[in-house]
N, C-alpha and C positions, 0 to 999 in steps of 0.2 A: 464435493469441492474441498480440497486443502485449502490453507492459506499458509503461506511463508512470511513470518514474520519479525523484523531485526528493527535496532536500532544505534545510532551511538550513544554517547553519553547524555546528550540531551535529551533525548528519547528514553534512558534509559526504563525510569521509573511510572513514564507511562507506558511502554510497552508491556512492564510486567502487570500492571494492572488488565491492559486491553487481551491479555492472555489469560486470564482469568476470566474475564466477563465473555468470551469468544467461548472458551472451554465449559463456561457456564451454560451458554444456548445453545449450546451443542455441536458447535463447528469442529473441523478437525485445524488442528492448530500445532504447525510445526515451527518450533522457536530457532532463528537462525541466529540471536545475539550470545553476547556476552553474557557468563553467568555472574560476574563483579564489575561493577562499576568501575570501568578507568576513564579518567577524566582527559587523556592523552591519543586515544583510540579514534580513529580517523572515518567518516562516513561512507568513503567509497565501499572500503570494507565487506560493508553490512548491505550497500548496495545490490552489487556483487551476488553475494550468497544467495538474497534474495531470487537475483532476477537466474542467475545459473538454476536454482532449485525452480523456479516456474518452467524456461525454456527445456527441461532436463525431464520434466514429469510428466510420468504416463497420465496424468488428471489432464484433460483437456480444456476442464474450467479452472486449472489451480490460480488463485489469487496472492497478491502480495500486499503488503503491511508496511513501508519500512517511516525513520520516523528520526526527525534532528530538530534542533533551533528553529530553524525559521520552515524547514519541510523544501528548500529551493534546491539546497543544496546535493541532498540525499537524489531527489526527484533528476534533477540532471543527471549526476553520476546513473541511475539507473537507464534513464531514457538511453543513452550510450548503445543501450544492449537492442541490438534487432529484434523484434517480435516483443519487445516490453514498450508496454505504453502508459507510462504513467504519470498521474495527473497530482496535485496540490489540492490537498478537502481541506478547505480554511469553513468551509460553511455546507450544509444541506443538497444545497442549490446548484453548487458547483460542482460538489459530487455525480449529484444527479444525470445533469447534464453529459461529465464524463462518460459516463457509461453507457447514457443512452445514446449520445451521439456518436462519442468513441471511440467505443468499446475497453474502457482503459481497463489495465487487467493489474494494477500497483496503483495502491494508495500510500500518498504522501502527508503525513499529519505534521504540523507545524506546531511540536512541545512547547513553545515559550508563549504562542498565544492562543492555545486552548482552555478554557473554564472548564472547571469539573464536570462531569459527563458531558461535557460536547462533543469530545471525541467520541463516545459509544452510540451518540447519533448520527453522527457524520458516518464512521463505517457502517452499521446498519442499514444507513439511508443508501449507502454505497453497493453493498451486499446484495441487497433486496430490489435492483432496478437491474432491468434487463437491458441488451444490447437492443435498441429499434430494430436494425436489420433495414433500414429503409435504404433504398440503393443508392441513395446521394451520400450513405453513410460510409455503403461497403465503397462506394467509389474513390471517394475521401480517403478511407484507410487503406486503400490498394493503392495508394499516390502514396504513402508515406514510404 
């Protein structure tokens, strides 16, 4: 599995961390942001890059990362893209669910209100949960 992972400026300085601790456990981890912080630099952007590098890769599990203020704004701008489904990880729980019910394939982190390593649970907990596959699920996702 790849992950595609950007941010804007709110994002910035955890992205670069969650690139690290990703690179640390052994993911493959492709950086779609900014190498300097500009504080002018607009979320669609980073959206974007993201979800084109998902829809665009031979990885049929590739994932996404991308990450602002509040994690709404980013998440909308990507939801846009056909075949991206991505969800807001404020917590564990909500992650979880994503995934298992479905199938989200972008994770939205919300930089202004995550505490130190919450973010490296909330993706982990994201990573590590699998799609159900229950047919009320694939049904669901075939309606969208």
């Amino acid at each position: 599995m790849i992950i595609y992972i950007s941010a804007d400026h709110n994002g910035y300085y955890l992205r670069n961390q969650l690139i690290q601790y990703l690179k640390s456990a052994g993911y493959n981890v492709h950086d779609d942001g900014s190498q300097k912080l500009d504080m002018n630099d607009d979320f669609p952007v980073f959206a974007s890059r993201v979800a084109n590098d998902i829809l665009s890769s031979d990885d049929a599990d590739a994932k996404g990362i991308l990450i602002c203020g509040s994690g709404q704004g980013i998440m909308m701008a990507a939801n846009r893209f056909k075949g991206i489904r991505a969800c807001l990880g404020y917590d564990t729980e909500s992650v979880r669910t994503a995934r298992n019910d479905d199938n989200s394939n972008v994770l939205c982190l919300p930089a202004k209100f995550l505490e130190d390593g919450q973010a490296n649970l909330i993706v982990e907990t994201w990573l590590n949960t699998a799609f159900a596959e229950a047919p009320r699920f694939i049904r669901r996702l075939k309606e969208l």
